[in-house]
Backbone atoms as SQL, in Angstrom:
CREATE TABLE atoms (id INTEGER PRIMARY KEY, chain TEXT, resi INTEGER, resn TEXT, atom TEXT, x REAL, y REAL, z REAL);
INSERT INTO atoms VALUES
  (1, 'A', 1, 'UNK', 'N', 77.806, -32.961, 7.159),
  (2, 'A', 1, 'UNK', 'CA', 78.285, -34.082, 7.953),
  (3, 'A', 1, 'UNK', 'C', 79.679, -34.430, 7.441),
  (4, 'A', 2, 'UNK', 'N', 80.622, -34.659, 8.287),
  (5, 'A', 2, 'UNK', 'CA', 82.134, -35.001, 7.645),
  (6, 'A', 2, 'UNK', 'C', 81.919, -36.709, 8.638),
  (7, 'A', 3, 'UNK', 'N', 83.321, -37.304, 7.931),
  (8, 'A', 3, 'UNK', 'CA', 83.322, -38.679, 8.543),
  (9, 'A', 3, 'UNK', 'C', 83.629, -39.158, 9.921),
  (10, 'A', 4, 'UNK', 'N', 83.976, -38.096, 10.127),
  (11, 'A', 4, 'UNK', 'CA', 83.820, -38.348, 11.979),
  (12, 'A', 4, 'UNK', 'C', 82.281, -38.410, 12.335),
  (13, 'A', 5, 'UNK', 'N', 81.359, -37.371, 11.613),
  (14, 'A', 5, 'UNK', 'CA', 79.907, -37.649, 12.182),
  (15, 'A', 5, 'UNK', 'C', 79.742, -38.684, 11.965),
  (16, 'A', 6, 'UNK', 'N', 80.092, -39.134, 10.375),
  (17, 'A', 6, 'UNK', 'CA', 79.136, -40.068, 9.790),
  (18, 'A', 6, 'UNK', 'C', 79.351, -41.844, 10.656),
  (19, 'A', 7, 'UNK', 'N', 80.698, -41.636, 10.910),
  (20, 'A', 7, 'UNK', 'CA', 81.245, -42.645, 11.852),
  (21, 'A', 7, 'UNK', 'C', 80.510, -43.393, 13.439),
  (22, 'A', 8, 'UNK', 'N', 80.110, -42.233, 13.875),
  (23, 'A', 8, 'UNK', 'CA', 79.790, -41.714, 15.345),
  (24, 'A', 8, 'UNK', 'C', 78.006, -42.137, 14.960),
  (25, 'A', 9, 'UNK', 'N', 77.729, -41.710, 13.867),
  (26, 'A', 9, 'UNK', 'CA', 76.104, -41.562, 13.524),
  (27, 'A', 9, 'UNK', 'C', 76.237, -43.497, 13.109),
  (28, 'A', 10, 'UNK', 'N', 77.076, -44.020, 12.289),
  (29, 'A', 10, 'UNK', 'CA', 77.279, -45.286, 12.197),
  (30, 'A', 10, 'UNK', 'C', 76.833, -46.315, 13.793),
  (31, 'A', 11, 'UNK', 'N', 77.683, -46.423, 14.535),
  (32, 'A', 11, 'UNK', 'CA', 78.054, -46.473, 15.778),
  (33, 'A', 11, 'UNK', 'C', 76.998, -46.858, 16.489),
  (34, 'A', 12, 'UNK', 'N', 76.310, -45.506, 16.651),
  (35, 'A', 12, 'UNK', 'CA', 74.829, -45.364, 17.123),
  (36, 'A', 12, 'UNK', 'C', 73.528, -45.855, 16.634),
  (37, 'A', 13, 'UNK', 'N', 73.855, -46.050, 15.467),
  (38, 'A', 13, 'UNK', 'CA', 72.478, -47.118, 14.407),
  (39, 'A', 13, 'UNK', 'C', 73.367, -48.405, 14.694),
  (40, 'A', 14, 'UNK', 'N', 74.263, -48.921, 14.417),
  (41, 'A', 14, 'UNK', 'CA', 74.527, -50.338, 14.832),
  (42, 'A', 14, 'UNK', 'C', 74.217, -50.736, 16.254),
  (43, 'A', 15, 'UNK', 'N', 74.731, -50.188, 17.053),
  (44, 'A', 15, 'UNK', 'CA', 73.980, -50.324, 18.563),
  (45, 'A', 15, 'UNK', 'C', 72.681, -50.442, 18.445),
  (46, 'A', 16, 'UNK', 'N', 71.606, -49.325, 18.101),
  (47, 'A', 16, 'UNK', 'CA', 70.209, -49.392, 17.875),
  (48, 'A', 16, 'UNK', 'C', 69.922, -50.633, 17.314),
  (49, 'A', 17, 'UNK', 'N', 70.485, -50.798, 15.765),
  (50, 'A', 17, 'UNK', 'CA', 70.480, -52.280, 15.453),
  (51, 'A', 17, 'UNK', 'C', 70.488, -53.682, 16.648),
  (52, 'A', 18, 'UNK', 'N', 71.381, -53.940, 17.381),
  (53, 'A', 18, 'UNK', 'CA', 71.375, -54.772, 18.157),
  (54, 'A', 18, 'UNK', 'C', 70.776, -54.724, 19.437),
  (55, 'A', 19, 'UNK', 'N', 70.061, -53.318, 19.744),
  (56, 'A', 19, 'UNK', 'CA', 68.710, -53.701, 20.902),
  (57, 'A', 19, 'UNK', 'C', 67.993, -54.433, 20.036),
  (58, 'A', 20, 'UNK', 'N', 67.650, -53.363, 18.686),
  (59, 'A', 20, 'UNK', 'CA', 66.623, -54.071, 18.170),
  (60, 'A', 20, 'UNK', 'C', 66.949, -55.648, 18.009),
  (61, 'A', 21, 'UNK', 'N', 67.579, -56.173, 17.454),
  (62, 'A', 21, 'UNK', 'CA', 67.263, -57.839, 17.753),
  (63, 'A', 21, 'UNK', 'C', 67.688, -58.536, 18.733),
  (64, 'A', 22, 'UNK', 'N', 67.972, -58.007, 19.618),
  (65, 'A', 22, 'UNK', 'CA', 67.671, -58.404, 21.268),
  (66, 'A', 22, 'UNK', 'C', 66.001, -58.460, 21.768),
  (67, 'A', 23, 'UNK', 'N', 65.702, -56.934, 21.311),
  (68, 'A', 23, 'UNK', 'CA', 64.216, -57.152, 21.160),
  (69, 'A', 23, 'UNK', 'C', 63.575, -58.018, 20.856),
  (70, 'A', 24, 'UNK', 'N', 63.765, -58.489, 19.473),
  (71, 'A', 24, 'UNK', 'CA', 63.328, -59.637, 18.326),
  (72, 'A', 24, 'UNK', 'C', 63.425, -60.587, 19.361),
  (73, 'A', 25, 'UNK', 'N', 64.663, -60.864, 19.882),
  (74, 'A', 25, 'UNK', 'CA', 64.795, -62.720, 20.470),
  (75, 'A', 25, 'UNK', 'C', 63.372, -62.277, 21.376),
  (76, 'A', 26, 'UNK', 'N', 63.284, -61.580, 22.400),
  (77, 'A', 26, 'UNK', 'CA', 62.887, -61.777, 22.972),
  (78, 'A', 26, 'UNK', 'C', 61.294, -62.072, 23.133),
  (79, 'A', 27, 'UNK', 'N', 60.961, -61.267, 21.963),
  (80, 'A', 27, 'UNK', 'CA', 59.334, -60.794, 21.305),
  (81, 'A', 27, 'UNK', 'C', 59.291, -62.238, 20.524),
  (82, 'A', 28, 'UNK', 'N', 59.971, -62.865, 19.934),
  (83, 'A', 28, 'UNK', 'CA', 59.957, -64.322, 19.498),
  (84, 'A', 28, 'UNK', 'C', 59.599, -65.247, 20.558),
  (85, 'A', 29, 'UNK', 'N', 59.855, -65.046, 21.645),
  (86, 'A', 29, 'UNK', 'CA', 59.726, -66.325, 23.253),
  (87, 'A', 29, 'UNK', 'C', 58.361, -66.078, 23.834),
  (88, 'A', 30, 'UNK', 'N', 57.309, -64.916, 23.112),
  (89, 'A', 30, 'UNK', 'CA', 55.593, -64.079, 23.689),
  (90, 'A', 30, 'UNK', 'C', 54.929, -65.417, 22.673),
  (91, 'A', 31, 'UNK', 'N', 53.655, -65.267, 23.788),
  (92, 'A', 31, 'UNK', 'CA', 53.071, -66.046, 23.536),
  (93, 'A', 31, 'UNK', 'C', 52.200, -65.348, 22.131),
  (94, 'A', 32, 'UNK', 'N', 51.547, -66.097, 20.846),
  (95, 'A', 32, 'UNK', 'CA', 51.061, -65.785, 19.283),
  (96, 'A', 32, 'UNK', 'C', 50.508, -64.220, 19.932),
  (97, 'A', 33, 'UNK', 'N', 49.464, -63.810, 20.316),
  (98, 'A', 33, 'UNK', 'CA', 49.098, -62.346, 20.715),
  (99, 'A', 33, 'UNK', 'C', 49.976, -61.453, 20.817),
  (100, 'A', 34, 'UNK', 'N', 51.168, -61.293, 22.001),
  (101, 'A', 34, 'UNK', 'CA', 51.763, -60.653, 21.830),
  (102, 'A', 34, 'UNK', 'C', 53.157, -60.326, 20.824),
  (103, 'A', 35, 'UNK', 'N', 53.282, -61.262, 20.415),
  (104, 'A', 35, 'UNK', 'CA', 54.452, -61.549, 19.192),
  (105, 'A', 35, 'UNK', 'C', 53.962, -60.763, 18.083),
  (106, 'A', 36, 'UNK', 'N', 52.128, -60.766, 17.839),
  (107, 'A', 36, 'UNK', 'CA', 51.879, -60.614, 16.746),
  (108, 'A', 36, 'UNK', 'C', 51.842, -59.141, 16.725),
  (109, 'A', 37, 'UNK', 'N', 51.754, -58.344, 17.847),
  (110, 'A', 37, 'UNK', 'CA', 51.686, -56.997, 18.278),
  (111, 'A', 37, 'UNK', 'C', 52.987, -56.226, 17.796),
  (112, 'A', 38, 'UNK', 'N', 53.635, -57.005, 18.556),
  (113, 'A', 38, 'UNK', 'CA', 55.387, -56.445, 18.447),
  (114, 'A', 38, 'UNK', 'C', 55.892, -56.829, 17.388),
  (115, 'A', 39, 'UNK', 'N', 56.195, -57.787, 16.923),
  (116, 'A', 39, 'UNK', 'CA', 57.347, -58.233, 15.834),
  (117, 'A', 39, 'UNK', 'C', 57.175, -57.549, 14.269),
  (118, 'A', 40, 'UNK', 'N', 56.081, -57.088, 13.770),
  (119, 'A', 40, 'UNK', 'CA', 55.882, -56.741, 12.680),
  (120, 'A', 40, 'UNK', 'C', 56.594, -54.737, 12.757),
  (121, 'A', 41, 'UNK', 'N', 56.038, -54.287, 14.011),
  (122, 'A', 41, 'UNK', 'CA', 57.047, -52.767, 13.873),
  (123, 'A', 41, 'UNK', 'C', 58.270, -53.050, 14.222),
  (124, 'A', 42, 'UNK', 'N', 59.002, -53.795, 15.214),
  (125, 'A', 42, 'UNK', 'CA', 60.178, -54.075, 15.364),
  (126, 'A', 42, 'UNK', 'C', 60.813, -54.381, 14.024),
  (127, 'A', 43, 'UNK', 'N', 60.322, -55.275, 13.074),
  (128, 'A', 43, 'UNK', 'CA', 60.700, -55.726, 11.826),
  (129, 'A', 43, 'UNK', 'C', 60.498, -54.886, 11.191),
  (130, 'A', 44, 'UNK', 'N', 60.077, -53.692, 11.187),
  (131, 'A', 44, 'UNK', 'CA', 59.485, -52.591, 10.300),
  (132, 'A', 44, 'UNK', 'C', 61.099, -51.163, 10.348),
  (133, 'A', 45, 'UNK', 'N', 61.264, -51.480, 12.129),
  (134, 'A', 45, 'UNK', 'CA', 62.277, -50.409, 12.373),
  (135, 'A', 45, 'UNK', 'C', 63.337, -50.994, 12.301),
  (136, 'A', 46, 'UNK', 'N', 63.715, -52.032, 11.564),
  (137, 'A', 46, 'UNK', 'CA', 65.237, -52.478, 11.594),
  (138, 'A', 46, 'UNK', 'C', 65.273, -52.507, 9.624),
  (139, 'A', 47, 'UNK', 'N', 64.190, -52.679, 9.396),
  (140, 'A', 47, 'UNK', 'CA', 64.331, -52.264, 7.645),
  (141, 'A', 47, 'UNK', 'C', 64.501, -51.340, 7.501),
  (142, 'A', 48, 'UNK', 'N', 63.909, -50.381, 8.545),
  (143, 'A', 48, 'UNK', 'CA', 64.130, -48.719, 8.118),
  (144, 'A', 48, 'UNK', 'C', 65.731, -48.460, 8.334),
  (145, 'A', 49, 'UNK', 'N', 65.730, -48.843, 9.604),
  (146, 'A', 49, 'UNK', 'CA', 67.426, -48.625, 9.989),
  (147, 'A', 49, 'UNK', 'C', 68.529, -49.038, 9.235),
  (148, 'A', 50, 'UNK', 'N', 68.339, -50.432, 8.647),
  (149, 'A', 50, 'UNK', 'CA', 69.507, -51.034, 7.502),
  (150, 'A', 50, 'UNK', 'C', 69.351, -50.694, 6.426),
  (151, 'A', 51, 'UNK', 'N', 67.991, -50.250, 5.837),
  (152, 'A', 51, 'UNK', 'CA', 67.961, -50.437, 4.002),
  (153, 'A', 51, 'UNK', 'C', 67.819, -48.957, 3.966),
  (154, 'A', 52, 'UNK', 'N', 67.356, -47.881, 4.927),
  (155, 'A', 52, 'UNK', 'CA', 67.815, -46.316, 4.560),
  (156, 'A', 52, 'UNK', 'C', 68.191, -45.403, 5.114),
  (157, 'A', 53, 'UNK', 'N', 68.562, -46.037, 6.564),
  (158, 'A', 53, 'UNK', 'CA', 69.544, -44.966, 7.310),
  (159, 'A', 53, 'UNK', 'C', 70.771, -45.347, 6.926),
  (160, 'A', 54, 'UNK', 'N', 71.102, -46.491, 7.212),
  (161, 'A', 54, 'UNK', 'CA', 72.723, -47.176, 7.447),
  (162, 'A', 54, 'UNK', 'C', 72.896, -46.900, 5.700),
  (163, 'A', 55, 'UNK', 'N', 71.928, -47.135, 4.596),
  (164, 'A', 55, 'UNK', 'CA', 72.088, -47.300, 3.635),
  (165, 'A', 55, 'UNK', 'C', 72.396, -45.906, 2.655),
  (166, 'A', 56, 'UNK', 'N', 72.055, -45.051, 3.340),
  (167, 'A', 56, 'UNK', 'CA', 72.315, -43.719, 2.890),
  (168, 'A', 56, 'UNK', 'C', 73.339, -42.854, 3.402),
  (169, 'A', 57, 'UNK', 'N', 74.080, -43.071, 4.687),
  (170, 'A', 57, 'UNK', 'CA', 75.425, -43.120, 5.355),
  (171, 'A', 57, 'UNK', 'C', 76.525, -44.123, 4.044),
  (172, 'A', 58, 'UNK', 'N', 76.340, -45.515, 3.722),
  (173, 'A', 58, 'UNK', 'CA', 77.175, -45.857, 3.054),
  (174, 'A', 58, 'UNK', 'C', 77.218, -45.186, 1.664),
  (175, 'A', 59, 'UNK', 'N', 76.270, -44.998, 1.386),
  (176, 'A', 59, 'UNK', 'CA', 76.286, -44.594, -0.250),
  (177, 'A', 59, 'UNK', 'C', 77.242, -42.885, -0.174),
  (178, 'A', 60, 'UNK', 'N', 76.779, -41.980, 0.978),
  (179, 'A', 60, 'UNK', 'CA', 77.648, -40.805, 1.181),
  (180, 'A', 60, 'UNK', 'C', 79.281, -41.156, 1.426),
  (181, 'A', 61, 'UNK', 'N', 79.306, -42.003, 2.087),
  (182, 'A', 61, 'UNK', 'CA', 80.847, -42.742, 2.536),
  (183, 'A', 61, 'UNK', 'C', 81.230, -43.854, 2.483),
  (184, 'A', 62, 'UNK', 'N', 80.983, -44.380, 1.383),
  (185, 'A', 62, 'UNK', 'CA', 81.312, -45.568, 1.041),
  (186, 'A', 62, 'UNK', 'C', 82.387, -46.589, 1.661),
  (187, 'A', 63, 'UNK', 'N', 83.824, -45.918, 2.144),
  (188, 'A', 63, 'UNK', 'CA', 84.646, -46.227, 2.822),
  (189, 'A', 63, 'UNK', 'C', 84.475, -46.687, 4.188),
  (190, 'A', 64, 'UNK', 'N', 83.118, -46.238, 4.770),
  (191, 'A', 64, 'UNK', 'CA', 82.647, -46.502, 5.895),
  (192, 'A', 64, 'UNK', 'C', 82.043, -48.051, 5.818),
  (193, 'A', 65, 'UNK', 'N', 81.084, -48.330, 4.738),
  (194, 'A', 65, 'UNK', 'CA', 80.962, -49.973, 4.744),
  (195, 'A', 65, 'UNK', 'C', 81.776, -50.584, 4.453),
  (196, 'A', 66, 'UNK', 'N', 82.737, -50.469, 3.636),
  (197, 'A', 66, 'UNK', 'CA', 83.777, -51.073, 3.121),
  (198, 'A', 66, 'UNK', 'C', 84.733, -51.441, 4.402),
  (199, 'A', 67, 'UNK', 'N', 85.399, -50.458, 5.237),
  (200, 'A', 67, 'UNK', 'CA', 86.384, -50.437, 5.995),
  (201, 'A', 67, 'UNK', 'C', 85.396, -51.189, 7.998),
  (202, 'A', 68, 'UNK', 'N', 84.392, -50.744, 7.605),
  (203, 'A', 68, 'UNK', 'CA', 83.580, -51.517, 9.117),
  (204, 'A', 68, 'UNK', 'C', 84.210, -50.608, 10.067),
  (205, 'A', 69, 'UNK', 'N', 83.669, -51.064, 11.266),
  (206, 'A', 69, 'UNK', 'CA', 84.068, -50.510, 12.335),
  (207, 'A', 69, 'UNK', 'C', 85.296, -49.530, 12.862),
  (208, 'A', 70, 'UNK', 'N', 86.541, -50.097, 11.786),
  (209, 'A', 70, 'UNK', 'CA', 87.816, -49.747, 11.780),
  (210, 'A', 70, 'UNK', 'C', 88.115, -48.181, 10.888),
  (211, 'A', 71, 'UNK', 'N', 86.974, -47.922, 10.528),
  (212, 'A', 71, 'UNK', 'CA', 87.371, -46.650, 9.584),
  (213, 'A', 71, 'UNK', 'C', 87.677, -45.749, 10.327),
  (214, 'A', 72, 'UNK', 'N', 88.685, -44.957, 9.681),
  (215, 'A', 72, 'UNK', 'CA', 89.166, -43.079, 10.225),
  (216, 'A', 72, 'UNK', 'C', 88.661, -42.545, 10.096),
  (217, 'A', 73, 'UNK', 'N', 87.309, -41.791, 9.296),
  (218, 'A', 73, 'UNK', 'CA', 86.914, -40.796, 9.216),
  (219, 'A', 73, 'UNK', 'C', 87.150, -40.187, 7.812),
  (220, 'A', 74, 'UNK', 'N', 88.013, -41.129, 7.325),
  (221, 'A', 74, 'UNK', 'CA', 88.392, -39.990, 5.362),
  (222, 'A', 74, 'UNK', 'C', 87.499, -40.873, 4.770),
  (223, 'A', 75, 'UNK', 'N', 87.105, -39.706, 3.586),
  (224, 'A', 75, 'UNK', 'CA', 86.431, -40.145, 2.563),
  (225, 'A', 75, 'UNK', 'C', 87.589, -41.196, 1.780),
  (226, 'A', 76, 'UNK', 'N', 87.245, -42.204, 0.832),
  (227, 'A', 76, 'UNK', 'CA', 87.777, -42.649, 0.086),
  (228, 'A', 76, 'UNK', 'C', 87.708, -41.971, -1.387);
């Protein structure tokens, strides 16, 4: 993977990120039954997504969390 993937692969988990808590609002407004269905994997796939996808992209390219959205593609 060079930093154009890792950029592009960024991109695409932050988007994913923000269905997912679009999801959330919305699974928050279900009545106790269905909230209780949904919200615990929804909350399950946004830990996965921030603490070891996104989190293992930064640790390879550090420059990528650091710099946000605005990065080029070079390693630091």
């Amino acid at each position: 993977m060079d930093g154009t993937q890792a950029t592009q692969i960024r991109s695409l988990l932050l988007e994913a990120a923000d269905a997912i808590d679009r999801a959330n609002a919305i699974v928050s407004t279900l009545d106790s039954e269905d909230r209780a269905l949904l919200a615990t994997p929804l909350d399950e796939i946004s830990s996965a997504l921030h603490f070891e996808l996104l989190q293992k992209l930064y640790l390879r390219y550090p420059g990528l969390a650091e710099e946000g959205a605005g990065w080029d593609g070079t390693m630091v």
